[in-house]
N, CA and C atoms as a LAMMPS dump frame, in Angstrom:
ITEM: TIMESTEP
0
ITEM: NUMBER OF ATOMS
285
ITEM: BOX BOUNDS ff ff ff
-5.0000000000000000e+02 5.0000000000000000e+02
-5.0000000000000000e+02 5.0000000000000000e+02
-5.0000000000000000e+02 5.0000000000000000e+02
ITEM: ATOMS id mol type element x y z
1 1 1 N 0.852 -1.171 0
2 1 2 C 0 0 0
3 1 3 C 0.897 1.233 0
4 2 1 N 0.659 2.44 -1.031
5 2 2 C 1.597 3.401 -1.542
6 2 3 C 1.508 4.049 0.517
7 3 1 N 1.984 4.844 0.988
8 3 2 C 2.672 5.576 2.212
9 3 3 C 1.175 6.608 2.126
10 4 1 N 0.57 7.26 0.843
11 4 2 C -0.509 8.753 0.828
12 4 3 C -1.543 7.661 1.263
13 5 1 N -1.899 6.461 0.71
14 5 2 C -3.158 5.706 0.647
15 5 3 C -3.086 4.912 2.328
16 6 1 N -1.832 4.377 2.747
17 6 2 C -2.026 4.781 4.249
18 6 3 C -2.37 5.381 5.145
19 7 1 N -2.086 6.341 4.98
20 7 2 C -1.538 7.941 5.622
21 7 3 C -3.332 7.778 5.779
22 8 1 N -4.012 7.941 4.65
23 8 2 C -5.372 8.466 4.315
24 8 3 C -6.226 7.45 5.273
25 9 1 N -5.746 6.231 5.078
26 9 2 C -6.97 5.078 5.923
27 9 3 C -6.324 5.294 7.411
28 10 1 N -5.244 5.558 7.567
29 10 2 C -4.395 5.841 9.16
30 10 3 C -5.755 7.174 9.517
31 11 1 N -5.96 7.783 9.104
32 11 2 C -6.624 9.681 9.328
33 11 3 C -7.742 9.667 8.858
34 12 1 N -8.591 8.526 8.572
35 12 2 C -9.554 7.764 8.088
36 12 3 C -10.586 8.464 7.29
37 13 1 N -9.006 9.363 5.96
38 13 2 C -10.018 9.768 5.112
39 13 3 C -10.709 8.876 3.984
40 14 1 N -10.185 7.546 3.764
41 14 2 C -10.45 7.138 2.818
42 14 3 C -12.259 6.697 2.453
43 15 1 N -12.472 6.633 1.177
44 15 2 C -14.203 6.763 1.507
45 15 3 C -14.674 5.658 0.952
46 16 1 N -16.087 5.257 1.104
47 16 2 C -16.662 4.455 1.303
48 16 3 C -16.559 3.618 -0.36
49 17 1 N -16.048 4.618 -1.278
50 17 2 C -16.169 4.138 -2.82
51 17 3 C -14.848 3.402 -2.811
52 18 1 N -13.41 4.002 -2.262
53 18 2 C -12.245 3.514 -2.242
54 18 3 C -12.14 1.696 -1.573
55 19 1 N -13.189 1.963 -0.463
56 19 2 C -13.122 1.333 0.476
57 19 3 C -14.643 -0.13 0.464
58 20 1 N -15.258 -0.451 -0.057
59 20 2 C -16.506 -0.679 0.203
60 20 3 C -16.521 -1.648 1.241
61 21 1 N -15.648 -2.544 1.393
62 21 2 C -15.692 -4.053 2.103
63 21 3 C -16.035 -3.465 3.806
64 22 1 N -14.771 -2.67 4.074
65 22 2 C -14.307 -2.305 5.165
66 22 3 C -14.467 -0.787 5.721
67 23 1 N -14.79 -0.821 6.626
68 23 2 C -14.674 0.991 7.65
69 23 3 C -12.956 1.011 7.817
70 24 1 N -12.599 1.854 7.369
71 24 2 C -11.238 2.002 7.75
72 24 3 C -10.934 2.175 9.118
73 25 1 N -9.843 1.678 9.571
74 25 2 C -10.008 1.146 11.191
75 25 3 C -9.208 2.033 11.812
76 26 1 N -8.902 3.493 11.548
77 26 2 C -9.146 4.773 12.175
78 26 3 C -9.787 5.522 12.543
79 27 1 N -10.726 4.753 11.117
80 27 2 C -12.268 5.592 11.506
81 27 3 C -13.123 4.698 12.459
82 28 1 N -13.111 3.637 12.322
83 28 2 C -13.637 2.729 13.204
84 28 3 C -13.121 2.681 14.934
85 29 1 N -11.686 2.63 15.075
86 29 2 C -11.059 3.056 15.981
87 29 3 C -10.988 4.355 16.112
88 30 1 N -11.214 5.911 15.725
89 30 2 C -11.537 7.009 16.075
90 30 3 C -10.736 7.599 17.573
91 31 1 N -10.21 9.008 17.773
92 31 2 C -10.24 9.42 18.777
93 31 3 C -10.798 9.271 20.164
94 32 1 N -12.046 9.398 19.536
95 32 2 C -13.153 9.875 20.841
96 32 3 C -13.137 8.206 21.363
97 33 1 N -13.431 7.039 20.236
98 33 2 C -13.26 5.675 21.073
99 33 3 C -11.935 5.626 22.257
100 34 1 N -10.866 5.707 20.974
101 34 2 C -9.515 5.118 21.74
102 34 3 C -9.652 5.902 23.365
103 35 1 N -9.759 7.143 23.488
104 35 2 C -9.69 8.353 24.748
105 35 3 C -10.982 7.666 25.603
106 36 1 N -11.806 7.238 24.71
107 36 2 C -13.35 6.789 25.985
108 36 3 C -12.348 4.998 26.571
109 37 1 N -11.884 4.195 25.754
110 37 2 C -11.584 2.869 26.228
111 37 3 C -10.086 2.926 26.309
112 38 1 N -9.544 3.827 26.634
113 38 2 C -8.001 3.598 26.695
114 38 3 C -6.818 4.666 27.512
115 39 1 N -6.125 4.594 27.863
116 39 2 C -5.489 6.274 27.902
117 39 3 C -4.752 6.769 26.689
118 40 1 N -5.272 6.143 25.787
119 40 2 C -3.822 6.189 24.357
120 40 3 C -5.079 7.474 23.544
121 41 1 N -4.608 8.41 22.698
122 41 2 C -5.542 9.571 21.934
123 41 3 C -5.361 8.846 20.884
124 42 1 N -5.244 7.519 20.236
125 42 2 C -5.596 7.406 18.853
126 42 3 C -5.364 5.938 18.252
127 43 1 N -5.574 5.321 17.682
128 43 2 C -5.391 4.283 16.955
129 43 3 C -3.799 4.159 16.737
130 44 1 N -3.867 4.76 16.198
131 44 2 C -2.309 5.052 15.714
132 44 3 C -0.948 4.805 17.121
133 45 1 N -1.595 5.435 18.043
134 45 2 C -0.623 5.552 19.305
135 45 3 C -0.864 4.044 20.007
136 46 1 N -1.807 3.572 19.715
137 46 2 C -2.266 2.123 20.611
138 46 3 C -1.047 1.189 19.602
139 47 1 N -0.788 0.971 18.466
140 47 2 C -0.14 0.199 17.557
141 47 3 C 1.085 0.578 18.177
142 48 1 N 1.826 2.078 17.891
143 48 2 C 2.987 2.451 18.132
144 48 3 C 3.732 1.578 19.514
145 49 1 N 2.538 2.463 20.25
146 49 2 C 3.038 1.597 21.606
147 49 3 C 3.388 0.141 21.693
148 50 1 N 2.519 -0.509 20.681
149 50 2 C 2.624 -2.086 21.245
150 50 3 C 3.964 -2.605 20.049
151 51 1 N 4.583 -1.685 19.151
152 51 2 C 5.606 -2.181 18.744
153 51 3 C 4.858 -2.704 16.878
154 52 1 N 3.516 -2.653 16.668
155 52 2 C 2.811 -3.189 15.549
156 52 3 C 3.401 -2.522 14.453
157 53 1 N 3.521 -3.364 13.423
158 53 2 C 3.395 -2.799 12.326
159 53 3 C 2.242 -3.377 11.403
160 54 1 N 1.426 -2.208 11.091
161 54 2 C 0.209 -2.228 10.705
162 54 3 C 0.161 -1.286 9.42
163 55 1 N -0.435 -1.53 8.304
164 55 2 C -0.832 -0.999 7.328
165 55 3 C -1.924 -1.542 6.575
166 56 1 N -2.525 -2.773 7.421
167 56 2 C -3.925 -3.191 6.484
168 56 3 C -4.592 -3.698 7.472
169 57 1 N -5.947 -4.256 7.053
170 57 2 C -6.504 -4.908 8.047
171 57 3 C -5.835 -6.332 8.324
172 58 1 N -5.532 -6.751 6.966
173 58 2 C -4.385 -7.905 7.107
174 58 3 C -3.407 -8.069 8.318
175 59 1 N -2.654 -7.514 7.958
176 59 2 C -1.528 -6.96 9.092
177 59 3 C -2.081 -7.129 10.409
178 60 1 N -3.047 -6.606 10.483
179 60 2 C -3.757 -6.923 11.937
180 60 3 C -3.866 -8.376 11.922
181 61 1 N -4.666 -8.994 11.463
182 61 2 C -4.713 -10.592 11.342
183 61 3 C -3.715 -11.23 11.392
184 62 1 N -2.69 -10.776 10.636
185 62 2 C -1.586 -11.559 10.879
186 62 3 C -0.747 -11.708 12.403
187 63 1 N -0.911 -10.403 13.171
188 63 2 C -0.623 -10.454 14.299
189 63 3 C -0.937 -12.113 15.688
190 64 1 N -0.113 -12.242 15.846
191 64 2 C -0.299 -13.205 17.129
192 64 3 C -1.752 -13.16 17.92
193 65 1 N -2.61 -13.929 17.606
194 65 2 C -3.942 -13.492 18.743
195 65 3 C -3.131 -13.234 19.671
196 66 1 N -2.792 -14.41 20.595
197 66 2 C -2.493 -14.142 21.996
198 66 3 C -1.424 -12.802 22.353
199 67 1 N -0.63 -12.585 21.574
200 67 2 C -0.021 -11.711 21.673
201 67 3 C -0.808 -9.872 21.077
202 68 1 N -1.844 -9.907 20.474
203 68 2 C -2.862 -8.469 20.381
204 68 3 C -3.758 -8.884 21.473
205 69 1 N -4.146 -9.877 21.752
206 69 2 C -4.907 -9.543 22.867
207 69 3 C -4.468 -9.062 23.795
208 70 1 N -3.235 -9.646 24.517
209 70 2 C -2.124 -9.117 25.461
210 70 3 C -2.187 -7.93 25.691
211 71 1 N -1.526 -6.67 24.455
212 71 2 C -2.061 -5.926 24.507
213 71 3 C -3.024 -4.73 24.518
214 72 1 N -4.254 -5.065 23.639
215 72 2 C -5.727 -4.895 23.856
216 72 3 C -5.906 -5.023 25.6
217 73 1 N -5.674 -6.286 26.394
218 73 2 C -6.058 -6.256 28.194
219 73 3 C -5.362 -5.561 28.486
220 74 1 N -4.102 -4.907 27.99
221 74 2 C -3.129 -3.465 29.002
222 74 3 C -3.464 -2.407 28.743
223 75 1 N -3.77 -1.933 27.322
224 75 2 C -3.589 -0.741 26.755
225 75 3 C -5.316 -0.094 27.07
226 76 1 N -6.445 -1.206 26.89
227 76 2 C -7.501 -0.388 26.896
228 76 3 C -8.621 -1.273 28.223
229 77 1 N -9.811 -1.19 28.088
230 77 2 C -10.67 -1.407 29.119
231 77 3 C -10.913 -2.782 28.502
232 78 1 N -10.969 -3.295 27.255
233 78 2 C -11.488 -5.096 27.039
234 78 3 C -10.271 -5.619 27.198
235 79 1 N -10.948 -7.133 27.186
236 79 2 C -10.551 -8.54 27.564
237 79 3 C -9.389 -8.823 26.64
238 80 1 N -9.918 -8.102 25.21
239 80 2 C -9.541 -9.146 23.846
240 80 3 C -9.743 -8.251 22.726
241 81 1 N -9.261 -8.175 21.484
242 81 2 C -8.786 -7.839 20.381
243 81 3 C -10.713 -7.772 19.968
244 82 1 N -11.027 -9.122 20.181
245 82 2 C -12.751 -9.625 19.66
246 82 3 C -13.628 -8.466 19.766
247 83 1 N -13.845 -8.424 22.109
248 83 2 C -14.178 -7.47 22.524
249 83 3 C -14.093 -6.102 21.566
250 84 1 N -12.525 -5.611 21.377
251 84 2 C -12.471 -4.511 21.256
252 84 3 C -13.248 -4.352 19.471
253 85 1 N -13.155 -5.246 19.091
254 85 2 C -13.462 -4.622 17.105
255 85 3 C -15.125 -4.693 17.719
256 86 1 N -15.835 -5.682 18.265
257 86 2 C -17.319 -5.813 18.534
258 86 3 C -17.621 -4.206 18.273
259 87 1 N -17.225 -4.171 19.787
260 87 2 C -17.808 -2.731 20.386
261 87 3 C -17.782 -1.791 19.399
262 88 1 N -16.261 -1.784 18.484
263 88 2 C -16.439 0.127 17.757
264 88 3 C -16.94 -0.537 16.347
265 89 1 N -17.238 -1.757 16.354
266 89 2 C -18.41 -1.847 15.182
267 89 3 C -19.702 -1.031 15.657
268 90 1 N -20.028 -1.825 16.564
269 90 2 C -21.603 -1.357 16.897
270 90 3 C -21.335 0.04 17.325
271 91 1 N -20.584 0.614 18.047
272 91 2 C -20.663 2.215 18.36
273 91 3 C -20.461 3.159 16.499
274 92 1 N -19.467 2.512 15.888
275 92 2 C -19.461 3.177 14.898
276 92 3 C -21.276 2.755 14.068
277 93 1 N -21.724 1.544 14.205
278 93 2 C -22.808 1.271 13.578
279 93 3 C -24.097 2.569 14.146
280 94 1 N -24.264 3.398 15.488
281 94 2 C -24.617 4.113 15.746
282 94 3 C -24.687 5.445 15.246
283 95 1 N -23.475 5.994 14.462
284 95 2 C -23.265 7.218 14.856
285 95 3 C -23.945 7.492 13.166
């Protein structure tokens, strides 16, 4: 993925035509979530911290369950990686 087309789903401008499958998981993960379930201000800072390298939703998957859950139970208020996508589905499914 080119570094601008990152950058864009990282700052979750990318739109729904670019995107159809998926909510880009900045936008899905959002500020106001990460600050309500975490002490971290952003998606971006929750990855940094845990050492991730992330640029797709892939990338996420590929990650170690046991090892994103790990940090999903330190970094924010859920159990589990599961927990955490549930919830800012349905909160993002709200707004």
């Amino acid at each position: 993925m080119p570094f601008d087309e990152l950058l864009k789903e990282l700052q979750g401008q990318k739109t729904v035509q670019e995107d159809p499958e998926h909510t880009p998981l900045a936008q899905l993960f959002n500020d106001a979530f990460m600050s309500k379930h975490s002490k971290l201000n952003s998606f971006s800072e929750f990855l940094t911290k845990g050492n991730f390298q992330v640029d797709t939703r892939e990338d996420v998957q590929n990650i170690p369950d046991e090892l994103f859950d790990r940090h999903v139970a330190r970094e924010t208020d859920f159990a589990n990686w599961k927990d955490m996508l549930d919830t800012a589905t349905k909160e993002f499914g709200k707004s």
